[in-house]
ROVEX-68976 format. One record per residue (C-alpha): z, y, x; residue number from 0. Coordinates in Angstrom, 2 decimals. Example, Ala and Ser with C-alpha at 12.3 -4.5 7.8 and 13.67 -1.06 7.14 Angstrom:
BEGIN
        Z        Y        X   nr
     7.80    -4.50    12.30    0
     7.14    -1.06    13.67    1
//
This chain:
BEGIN
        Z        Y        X   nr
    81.48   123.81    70.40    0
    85.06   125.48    70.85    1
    85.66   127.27    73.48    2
    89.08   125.21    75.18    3
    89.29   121.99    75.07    4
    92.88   121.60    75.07    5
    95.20   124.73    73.31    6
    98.99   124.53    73.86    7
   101.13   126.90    72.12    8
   105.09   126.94    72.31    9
   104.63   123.82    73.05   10
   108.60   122.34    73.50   11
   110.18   119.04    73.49   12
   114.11   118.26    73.55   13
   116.39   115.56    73.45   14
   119.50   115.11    71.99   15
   121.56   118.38    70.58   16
   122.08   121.60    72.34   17
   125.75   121.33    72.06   18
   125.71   117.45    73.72   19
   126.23   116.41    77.11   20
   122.71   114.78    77.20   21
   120.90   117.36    75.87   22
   117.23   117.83    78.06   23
   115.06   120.27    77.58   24
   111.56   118.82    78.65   25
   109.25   121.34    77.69   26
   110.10   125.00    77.58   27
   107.72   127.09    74.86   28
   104.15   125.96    76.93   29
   101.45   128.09    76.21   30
    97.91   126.81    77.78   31
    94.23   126.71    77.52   32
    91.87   124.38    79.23   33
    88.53   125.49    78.90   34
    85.93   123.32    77.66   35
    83.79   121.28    80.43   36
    87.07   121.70    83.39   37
    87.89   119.54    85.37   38
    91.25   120.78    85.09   39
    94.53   119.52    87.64   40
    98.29   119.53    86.32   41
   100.07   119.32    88.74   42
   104.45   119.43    89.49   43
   107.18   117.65    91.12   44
   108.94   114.81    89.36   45
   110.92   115.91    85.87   46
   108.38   118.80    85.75   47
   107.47   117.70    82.26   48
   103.42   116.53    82.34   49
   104.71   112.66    81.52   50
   106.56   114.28    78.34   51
   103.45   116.66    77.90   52
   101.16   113.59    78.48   53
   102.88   111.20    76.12   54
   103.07   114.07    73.48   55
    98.84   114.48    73.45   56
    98.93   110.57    73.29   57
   100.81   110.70    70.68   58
   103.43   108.56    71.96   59
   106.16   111.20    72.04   60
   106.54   113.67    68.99   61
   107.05   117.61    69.89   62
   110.18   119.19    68.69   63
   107.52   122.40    68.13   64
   104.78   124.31    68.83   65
   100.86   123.76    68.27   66
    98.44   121.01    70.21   67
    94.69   121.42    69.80   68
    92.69   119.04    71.34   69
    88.66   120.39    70.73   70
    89.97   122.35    67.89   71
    91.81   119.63    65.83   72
    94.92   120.27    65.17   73
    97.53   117.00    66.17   74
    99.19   117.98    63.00   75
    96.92   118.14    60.21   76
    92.95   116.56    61.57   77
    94.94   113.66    62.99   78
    91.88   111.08    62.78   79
    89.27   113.83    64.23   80
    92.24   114.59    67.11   81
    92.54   110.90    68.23   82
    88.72   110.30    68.24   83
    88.63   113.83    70.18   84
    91.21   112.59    73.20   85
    91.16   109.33    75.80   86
    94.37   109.08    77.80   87
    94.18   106.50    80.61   88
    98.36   106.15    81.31   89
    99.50   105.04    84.59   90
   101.29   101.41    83.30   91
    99.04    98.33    82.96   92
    99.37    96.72    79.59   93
    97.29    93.76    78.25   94
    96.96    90.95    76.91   95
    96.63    87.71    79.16   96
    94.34    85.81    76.68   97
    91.82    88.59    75.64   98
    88.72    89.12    78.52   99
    87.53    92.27    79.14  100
    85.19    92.58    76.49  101
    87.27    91.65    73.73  102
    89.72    93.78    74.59  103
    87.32    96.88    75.00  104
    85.62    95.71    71.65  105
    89.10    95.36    70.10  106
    89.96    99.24    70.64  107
    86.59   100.14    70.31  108
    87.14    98.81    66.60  109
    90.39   100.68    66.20  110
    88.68   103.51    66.22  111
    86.27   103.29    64.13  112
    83.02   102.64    66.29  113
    80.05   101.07    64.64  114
    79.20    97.68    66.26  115
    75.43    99.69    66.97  116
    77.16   102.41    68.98  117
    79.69   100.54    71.06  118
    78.68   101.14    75.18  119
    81.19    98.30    75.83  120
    78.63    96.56    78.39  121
    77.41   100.13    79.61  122
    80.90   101.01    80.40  123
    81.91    97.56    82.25  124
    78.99    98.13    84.39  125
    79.87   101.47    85.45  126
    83.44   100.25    86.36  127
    82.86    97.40    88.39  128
    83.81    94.90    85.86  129
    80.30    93.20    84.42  130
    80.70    90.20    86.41  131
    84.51    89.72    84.62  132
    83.30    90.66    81.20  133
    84.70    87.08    80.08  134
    86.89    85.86    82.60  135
    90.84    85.79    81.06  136
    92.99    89.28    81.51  137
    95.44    87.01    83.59  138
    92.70    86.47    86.61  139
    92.28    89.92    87.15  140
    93.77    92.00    89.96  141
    95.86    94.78    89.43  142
    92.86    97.11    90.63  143
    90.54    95.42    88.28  144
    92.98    95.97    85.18  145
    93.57    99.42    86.14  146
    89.68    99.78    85.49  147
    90.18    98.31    82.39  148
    92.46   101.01    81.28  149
    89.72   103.33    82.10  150
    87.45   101.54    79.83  151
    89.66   101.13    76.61  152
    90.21   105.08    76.93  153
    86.53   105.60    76.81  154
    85.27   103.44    74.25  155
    85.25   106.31    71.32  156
    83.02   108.63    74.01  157
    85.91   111.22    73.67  158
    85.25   114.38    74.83  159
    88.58   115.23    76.32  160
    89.86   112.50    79.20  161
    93.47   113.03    80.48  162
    93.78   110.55    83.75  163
    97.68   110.07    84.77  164
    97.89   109.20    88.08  165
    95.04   107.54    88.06  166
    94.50   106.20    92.03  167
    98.18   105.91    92.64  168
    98.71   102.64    94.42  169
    94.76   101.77    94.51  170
    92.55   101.04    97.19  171
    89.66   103.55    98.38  172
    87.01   101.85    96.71  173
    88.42   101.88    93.05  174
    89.09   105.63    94.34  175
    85.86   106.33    95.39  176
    84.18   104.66    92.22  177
    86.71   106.65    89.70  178
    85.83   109.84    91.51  179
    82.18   108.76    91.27  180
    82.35   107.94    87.09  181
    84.35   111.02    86.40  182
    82.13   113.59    88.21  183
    79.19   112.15    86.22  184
    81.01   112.54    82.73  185
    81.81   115.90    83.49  186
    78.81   117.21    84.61  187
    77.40   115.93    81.16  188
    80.01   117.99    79.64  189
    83.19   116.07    79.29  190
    86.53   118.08    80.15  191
    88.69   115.46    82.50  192
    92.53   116.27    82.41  193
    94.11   115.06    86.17  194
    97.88   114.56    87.02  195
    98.53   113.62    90.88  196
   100.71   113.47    93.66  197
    97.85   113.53    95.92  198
    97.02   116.94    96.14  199
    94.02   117.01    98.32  200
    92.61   114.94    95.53  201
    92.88   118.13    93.11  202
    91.77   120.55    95.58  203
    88.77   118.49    96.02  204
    88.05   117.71    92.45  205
    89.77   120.43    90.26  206
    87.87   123.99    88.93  207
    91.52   124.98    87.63  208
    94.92   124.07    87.92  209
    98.28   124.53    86.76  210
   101.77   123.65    88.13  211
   104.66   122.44    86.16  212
   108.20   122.88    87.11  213
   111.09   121.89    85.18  214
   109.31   122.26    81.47  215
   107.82   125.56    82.30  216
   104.22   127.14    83.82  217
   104.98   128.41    86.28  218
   101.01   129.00    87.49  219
    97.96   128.73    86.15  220
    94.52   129.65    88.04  221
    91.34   128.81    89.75  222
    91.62   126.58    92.17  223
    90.47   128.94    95.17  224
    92.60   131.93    93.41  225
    94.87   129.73    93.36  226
    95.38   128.92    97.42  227
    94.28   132.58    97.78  228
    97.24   134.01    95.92  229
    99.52   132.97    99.10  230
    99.38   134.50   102.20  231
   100.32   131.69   104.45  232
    99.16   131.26   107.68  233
    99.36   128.16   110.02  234
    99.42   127.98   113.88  235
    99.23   125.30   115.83  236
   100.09   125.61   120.22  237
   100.35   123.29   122.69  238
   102.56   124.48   125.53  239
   103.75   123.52   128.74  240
   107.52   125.08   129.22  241
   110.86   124.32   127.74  242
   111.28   124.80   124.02  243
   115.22   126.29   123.47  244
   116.91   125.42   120.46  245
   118.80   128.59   120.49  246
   116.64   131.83   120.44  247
   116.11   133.73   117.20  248
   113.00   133.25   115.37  249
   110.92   136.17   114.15  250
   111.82   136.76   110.56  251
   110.39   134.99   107.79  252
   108.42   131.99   109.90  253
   109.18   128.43   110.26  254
   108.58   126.22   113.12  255
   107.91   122.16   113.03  256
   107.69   120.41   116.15  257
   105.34   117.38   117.02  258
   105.09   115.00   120.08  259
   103.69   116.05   122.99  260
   104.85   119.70   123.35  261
   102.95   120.81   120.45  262
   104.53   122.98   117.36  263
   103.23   124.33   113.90  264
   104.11   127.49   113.11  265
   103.76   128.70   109.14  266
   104.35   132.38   108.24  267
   103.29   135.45   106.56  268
    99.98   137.11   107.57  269
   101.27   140.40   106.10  270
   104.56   139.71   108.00  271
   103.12   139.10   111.49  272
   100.27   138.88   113.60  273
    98.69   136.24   116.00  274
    99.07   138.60   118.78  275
   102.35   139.40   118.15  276
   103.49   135.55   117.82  277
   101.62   134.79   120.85  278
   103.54   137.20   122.82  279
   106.75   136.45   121.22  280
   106.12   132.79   122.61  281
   105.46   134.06   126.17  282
   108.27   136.42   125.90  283
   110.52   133.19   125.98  284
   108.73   131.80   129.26  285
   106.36   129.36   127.40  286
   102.96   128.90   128.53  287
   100.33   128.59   125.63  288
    97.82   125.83   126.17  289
    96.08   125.74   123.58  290
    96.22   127.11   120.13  291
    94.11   126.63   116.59  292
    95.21   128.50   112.99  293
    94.60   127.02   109.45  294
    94.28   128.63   106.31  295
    96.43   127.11   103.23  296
    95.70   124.59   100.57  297
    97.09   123.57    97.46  298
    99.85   121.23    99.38  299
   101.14   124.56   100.60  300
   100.92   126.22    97.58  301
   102.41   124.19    95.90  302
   105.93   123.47    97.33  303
   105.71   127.13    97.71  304
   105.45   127.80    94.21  305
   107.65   125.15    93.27  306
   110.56   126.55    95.71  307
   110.05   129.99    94.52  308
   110.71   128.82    90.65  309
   113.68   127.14    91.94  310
   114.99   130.01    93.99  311
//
């Protein structure tokens, strides 16, 4: 078995000419190894590249340079043992009205190449909810239902790379829960899943690494818990019973976000200032602290930190 799963290297996309108006540089040299078994997170904000990076592995979009390995196969020249290597479940819905579930999953599990004997087509219906629609017409499902679907037709070759983009956007908690569910068991049996997201509590949860996108470049790549401990944010929440000025200067480097009911979050560096000193800062100013609770970061706050400090 190799040892990544996925191997990126100078990995760049453009469009148009350098010397054009239009020209857009997607992806900037990316250089990146998943390692086989991960369930792995990329993550960035919108334009950060992972739809061109996404649609590149799919084969959809063609790379202006650099190498893709997907399990070893090289997209260039094992093209047939790449495609059978990689599933890619994209976020649009595409079918077509007059094939049922079955057919269709049969259809694309002929396409690539699966023996009739070896096809897990009613294995894999059951596991997403969708035995009891096996034969009822593409045009009578919901959107949830075909969003299954897509699921299925990605894992009808038993790849052993799965890249999922944005795969619960828009979806209810049960087609959530049962995705979650499905993908945990595939990659405990060994099966490296590939997540994009906006919901970031999903990653955290889910995610052994991660890395962050941000305009065509890495600009991190770590464990998960590294990851959120790399940052040394801090989080204070106080209720208080006093008057709140808009006018007094803040200790340097925190920020303050007020809430309802005389209560305000406080975010800041631990190496920057202490509790204490906070606390008395807020008394100082004739504020009486009522009550008062800290958090620790996660990956939300990473994050946009990250992301602001690529942009600063």
């Amino acid at each position: 078995m190799p040892e990544y799963s996925l191997q990126l290297e100078n990995l760049s996309k453009t469009y148009g000419h350098k010397d054009e108006e239009n020209f857009v540089c997607a992806l900037k040299d990316l250089s990146l190894n998943v390692n086989e078994g991960t369930f792995f997170g990329l993550l960035g904000p919108n334009g950060a590249g992972k739809s061109t990076l996404i649609n590149i592995l799919a084969g959809l979009v063609i790379k202006s340079k650099g190498v893709v390995k997907v399990q070893g196969f090289n997209q260039d020249r094992q093209i047939r043992s790449f495609k059978r290597s990689i599933g890619v479940v994209p976020q649009e819905t595409n079918f077509d009205p007059f094939l049922t579930p079955y057919e269709s999953l049969d259809i694309q599990a002929g396409l690539y190449g699966v023996k009739k004997k070896d096809r897990r087509i009613n294995h894999i219906l059951k596991k997403l909810g969708l035995e009891t629609k096996a034969n009822a017409y593409m045009r009578s499902l919901s959107g949830g239902m075909r969003r299954r679907l897509l699921i299925g037709k990605a894992l009808v070759h038993n790849p052993k790379v799965i890249i999922l983009d944005e795969p619960t956007a828009g979806v209810d908690i049960e087609l959530r829960e049962m995705l979650w569910s499905y993908m945990k068991e595939l990659n405990a049996n060994g099966t490296t899943i590939i997540l994009t997201t906006h919901y970031l509590e999903e990653a955290e949860s889910l995610c052994d690494q991660i890395a962050i996108l941000d305009d065509g470049e890495l600009i991190a790549y770590s464990n998960t818990r590294e990851l959120i401990d790399r940052i040394n944010l801090k989080i204070v929440h106080i209720k208080y019973n006093g008057i709140l000025k808009k006018n007094f200067t803040l200790p340097k480097n925190i920020s303050i976000k007020e809430h309802e009911n005389k209560r305000i979050s406080i975010s800041y560096n631990k190496n920057d200032l202490k509790t204490d000193e906070l606390i008395n800062f807020f008394r100082s100013k004739k504020l009486e602290i009522l009550d008062l609770s800290t958090e620790e970061p996660d990956l939300a706050d990473v994050f946009k930190l990250l992301v602001k400090k690529s942009n600063s």
